[in-house]
C-alpha positions as CSV (number, residue, x, y, z in Angstrom):
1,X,143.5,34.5,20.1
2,X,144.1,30.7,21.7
3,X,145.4,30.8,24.7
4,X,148.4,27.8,25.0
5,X,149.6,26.2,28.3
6,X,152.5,24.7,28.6
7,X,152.0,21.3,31.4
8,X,155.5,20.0,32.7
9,X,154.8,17.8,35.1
10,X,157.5,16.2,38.0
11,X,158.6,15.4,41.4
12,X,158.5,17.3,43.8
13,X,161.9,17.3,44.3
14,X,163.1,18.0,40.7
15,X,160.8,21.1,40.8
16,X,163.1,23.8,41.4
17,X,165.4,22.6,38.8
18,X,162.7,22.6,36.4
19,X,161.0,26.2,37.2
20,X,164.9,27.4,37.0
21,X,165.2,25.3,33.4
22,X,162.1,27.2,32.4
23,X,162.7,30.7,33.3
24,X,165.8,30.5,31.2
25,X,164.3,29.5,28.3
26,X,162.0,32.4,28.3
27,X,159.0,31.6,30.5
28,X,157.5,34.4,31.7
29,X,155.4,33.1,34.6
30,X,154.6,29.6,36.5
31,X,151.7,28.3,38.2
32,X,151.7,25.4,40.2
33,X,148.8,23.2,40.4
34,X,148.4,21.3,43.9
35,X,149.1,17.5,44.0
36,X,150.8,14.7,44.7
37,X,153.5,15.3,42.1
38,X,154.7,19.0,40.7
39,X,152.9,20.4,38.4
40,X,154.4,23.1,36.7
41,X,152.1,25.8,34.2
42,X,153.4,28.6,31.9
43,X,151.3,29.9,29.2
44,X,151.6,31.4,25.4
45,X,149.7,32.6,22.3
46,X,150.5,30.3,20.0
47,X,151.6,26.8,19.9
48,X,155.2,28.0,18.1
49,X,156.3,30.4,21.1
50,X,155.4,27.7,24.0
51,X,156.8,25.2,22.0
52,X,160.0,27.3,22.0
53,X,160.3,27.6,25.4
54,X,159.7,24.3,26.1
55,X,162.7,23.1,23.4
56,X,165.2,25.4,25.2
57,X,164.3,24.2,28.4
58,X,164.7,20.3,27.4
59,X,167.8,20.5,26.4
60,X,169.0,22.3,29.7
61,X,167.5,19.7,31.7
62,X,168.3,16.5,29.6
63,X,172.1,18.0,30.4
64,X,171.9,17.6,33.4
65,X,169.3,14.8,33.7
66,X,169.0,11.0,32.7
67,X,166.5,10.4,30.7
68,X,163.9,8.5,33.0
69,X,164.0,11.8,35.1
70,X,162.7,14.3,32.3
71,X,159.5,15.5,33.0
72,X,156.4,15.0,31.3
73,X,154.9,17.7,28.8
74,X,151.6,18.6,27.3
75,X,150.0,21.5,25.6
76,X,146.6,22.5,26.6
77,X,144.7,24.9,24.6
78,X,142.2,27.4,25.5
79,X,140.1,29.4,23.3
80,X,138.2,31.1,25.7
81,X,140.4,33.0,28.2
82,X,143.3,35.4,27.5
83,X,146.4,34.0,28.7
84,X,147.4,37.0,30.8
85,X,144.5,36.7,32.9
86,X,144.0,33.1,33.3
87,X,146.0,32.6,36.2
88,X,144.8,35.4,38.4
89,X,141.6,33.6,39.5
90,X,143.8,31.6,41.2
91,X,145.3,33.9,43.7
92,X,144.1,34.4,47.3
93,X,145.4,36.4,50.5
94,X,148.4,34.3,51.7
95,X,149.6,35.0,55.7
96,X,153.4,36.0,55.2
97,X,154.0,36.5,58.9
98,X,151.9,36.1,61.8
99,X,151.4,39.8,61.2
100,X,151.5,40.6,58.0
101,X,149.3,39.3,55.1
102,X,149.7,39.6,51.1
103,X,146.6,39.8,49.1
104,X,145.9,40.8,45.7
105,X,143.3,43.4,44.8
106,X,141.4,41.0,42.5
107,X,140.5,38.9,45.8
108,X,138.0,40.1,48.9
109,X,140.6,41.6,51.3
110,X,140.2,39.2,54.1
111,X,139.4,40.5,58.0
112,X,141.8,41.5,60.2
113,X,142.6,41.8,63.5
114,X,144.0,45.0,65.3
115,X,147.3,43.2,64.8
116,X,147.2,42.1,61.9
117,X,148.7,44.5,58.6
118,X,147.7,44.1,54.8
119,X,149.9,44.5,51.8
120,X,148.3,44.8,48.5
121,X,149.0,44.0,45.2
122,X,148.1,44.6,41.5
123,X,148.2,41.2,40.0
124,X,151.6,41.3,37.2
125,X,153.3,38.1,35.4
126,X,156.6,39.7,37.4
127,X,154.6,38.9,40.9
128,X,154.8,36.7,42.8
129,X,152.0,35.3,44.4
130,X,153.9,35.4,48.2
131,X,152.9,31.7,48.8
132,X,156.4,30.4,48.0
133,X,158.4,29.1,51.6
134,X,161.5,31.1,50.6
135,X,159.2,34.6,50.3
136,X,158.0,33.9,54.0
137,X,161.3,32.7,55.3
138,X,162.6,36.2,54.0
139,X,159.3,38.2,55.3
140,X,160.1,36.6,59.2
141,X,163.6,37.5,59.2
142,X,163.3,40.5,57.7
143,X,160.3,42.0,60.3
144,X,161.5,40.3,63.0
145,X,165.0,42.3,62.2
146,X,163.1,45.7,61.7
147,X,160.9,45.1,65.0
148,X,164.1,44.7,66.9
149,X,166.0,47.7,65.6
150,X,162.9,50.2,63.7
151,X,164.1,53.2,61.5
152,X,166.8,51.5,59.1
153,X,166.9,51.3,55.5
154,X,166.5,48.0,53.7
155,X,167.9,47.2,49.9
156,X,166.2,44.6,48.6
157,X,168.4,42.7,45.4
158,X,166.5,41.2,43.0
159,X,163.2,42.6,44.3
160,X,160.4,41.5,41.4
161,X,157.9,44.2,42.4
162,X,158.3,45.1,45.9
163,X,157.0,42.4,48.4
164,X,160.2,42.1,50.6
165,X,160.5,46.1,50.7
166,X,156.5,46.5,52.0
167,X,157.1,43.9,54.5
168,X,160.4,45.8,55.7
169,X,158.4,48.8,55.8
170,X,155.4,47.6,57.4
171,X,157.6,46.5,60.2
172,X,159.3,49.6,61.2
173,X,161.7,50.7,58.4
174,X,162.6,53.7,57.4
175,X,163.1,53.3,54.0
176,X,163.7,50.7,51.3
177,X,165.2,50.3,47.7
178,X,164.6,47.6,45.6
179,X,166.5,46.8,42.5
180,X,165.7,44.7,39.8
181,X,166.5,44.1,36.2
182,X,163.4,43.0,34.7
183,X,161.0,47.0,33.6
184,X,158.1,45.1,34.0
185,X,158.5,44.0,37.8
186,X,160.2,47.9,38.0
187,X,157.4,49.2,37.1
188,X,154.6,46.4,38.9
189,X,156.9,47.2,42.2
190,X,156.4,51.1,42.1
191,X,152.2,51.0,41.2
192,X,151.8,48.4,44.2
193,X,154.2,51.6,46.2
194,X,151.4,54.0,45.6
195,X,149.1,50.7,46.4
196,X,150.1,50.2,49.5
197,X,151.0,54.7,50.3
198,X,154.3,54.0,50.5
199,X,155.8,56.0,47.2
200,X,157.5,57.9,49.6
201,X,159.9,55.6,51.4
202,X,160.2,52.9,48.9
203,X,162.0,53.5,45.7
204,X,162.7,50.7,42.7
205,X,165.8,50.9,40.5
206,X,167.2,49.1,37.4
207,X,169.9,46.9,38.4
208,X,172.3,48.8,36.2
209,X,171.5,52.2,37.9
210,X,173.7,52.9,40.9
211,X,172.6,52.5,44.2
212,X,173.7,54.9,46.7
213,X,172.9,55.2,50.4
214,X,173.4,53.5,53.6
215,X,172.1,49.9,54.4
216,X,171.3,48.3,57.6
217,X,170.4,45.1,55.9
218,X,170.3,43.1,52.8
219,X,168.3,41.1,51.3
220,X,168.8,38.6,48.2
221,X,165.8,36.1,47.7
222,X,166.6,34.9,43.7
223,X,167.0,31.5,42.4
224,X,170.5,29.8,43.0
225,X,172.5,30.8,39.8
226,X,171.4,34.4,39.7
227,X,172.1,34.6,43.2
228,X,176.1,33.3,42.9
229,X,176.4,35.8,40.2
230,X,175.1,38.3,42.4
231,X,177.2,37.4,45.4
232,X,180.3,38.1,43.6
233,X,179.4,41.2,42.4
234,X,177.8,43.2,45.1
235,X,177.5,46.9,44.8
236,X,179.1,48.7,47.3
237,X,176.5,49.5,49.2
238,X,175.7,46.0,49.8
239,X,179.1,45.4,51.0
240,X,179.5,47.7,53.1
241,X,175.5,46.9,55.2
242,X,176.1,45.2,58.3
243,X,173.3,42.3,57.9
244,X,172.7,40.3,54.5
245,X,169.7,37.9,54.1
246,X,170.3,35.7,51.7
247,X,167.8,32.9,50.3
248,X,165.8,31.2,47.4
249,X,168.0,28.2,47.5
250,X,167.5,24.1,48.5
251,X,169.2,22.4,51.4
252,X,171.3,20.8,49.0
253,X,173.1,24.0,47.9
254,X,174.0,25.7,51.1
255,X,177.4,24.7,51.3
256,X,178.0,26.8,47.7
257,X,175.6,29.6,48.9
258,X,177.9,29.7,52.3
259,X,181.1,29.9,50.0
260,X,179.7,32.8,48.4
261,X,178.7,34.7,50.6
262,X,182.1,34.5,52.7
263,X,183.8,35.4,49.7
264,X,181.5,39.0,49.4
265,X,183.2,39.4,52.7
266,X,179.9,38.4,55.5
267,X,180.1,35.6,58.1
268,X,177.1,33.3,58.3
269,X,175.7,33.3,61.8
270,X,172.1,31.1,61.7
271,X,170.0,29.5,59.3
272,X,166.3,29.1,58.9
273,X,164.4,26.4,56.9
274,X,160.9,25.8,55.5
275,X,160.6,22.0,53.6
276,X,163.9,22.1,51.5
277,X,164.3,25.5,51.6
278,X,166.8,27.5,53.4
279,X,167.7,30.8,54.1
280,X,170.9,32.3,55.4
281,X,171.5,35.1,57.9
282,X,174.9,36.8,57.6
283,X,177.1,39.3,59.3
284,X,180.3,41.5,58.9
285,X,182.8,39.9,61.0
């Protein structure tokens, strides 16, 4: 069957608000191509369903848009490659930490040093490829936490298929859980687990399913909306860990992420930043 790409092209700056305008209207995946401008690639199997997404999508960003600001669109069509497996020529080991580096298992596994650790990965739509600025801002804090203080227990909200967990575990956590509502990431998160031999001390729930246990820290690295509606309704768990990591979200929004999470009851204490991305670090008073 064809194999249909859906091309959105736009600024740099607009991008985030574009990949978020997508993802709600059903896109199960992005690539982005390097360049001067965004580029912004999800794909299909017929002309109808990435047509679809891409009519739900407009009329979320012409809301909220004027109309010189709308990005611009094309289909490509493919006949030779299966749209699932397009994309994963693309991905190559990317450095998360000075330390740690995230490669998938379709790539050579590049050489190490003695200090140097590898996390693998089983290429999913769910995955992410760990080459975003917000995955390594929350990789840094999050080992340089667990190097300080080794042996605690992370819960990761919103985990897609495990990333932030390994890294916590690779840097001297005890255990980790990871919760997330999407199967498919459930299920990605807990083969890359038995991956990386880590099945043990890292387990993946359904957001719905309780999560029971104590916390040392908390992470939350999600796209701005999903991330407000998760602030406000933090399991108790959560509320009750000493440390939250929060991030996914552009310089612009800090002041409404800080709101948020003062009113699940943490303090803010420092920030960190990668290009227009920023990531907060907060504490129980």
């Amino acid at each position: 069957m064809a194999s249909v790409r859906l091309v959105v092209r736009t600024t740099k700056k607009l991008a985030p608000l574009v990949s978020e305008a997508l993802f709600l209207a059903g896109a199960q995946g992005l690539e982005e191509r390097p360049g001067r401008r965004a580029t912004l690639v999800t794909y299909g199997e017929t002309r109808q369903a990435v047509s679809a997404i891409w009519q739900r999508a407009e009329r979320v960003l012409a809301a909220a848009l004027p109309a010189q600001q709308l990005p611009e669109v094309e289909l490509e069509v493919d006949e030779q490659e299966a749209w699932r497996h397009g994309w994963i020529e693309h991905l190559k080991p990317v450095a998360l930490t000075r330390r740690l580096v995230l490669a998938p298992t379709t790539a050579e596994p590049p050489a190490l040093g003695a200090r140097r650790t590898l996390i693998r990965y089983e290429p999913a739509l769910a995955f992410g490829d760990g080459d975003h600025p917000t995955t390594r801002l929350a990789s840094r804090a999050i080992e340089a936490h667990y190097r300080r203080a080794p042996g605690g227990a992370l819960l990761d909200i919103g985990a897609g298929t495990g990333v932030l967990s390994f890294v916590a575990l690779a840097s001297g956590a005890g255990r980790a859980v990871g919760t997330d509502v999407d199967p498919e990431a459930l299920r990605a998160a807990r083969q890359n687990a038995a991956l990386n031999g880590l099945s043990k001390r890292a387990r993946f729930l359904h957001s719905s399913e309780s999560v029971r246990g104590t916390f040392d820290l908390v992470v939350i690295n999600i796209e701005l909306r999903p991330l407000l509606e998760v602030l406000a309704a933090l399991p108790r768990a959560a509320r009750r860990a000493p440390q939250l990591l929060v991030t996914g979200f552009l310089a612009s929004q800090i002041a409404e992420v800080r709101r948020a999470v003062e009113q699940a009851g943490f303090t803010p204490r420092r920030r960190r930043a990668e290009a227009d991305w920023r990531l907060l670090l907060a504490e129980h008073p």
